[in-house]
N, C-alpha and C positions, 0 to 999 in steps of 0.2 A: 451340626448345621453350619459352624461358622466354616468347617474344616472343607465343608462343601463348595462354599460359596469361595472360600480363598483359592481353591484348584479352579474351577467354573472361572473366574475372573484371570488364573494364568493360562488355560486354555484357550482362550477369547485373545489376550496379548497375544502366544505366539500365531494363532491362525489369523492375526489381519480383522479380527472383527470389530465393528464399532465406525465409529464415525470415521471419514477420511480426513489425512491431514493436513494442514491447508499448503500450500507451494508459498513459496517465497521469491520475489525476484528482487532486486537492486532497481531504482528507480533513481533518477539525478536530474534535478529542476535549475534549470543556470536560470538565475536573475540577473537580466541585463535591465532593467530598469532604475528608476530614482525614486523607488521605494522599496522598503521590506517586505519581502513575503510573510503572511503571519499566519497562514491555516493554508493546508491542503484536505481536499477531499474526494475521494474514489470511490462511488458508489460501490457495495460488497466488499471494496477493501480495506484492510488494518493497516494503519499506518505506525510500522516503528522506528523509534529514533529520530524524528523528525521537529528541528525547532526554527525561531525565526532563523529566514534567511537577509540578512543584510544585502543594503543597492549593491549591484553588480559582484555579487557573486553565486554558490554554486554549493548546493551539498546534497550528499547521497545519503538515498535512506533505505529501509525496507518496506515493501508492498505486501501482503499476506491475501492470498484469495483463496476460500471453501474449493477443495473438489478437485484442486488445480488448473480452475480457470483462468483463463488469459484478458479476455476483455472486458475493458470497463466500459459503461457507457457514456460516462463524459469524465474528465478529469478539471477542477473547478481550483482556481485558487486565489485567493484572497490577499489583497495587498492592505499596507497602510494606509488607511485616510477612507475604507471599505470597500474600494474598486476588486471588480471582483473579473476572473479571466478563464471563460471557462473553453474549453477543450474538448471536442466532439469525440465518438467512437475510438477508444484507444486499446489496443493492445500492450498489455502490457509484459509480456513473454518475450518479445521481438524484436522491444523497442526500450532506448537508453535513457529516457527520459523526457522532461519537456523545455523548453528553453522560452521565456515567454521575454519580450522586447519594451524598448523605452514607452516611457503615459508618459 
């Protein structure tokens, strides 16, 4: 039975079966403002590598979406002091990032 189940499970690897993998794009948030960014959030999406960003600069991360979907429905993010800036319909396949301006 086990010897079954370990072929059955390499059969399944090489035909593609199982869940899809998620896409990944490169995402880059410039903080031109006079505070820190301190959370991003993308509905459906995984955010890796992602830490505070200091005033007035700029860092890339990773976006992960099920399916290899591109849109988010809003992109939201959080500054110091809890002002929050959020960011309607985005694609994020097509587009380099978000750039959010002085409070």
């Amino acid at each position: 039975m086990r010897i079954t189940a370990l072929i059955t499970l390499a059969a399944i690897a090489c035909l593609g079966v199982g869940p899809a993998a998620a896409a990944s794009y490169k995402f880059t948030l410039h903080n031109l403002t006079n505070k820190d960014v301190t959370k991003i959030s993308i509905p459906k999406g995984k955010i890796v590598g992602f830490k505070r960003i200091p005033a007035s600069s700029s860092l890339t991360f990773t976006v992960e979406f099920p399916d290899g979907e591109c849109w988010a429905s809003r992109v939201r993010i959080k500054l110091s002091g809890g002002e929050t800036s959020d960011h309607g319909r985005y694609n994020v396949c097509s587009n380099e990032g978000v750039t959010i301006y002085g409070r």
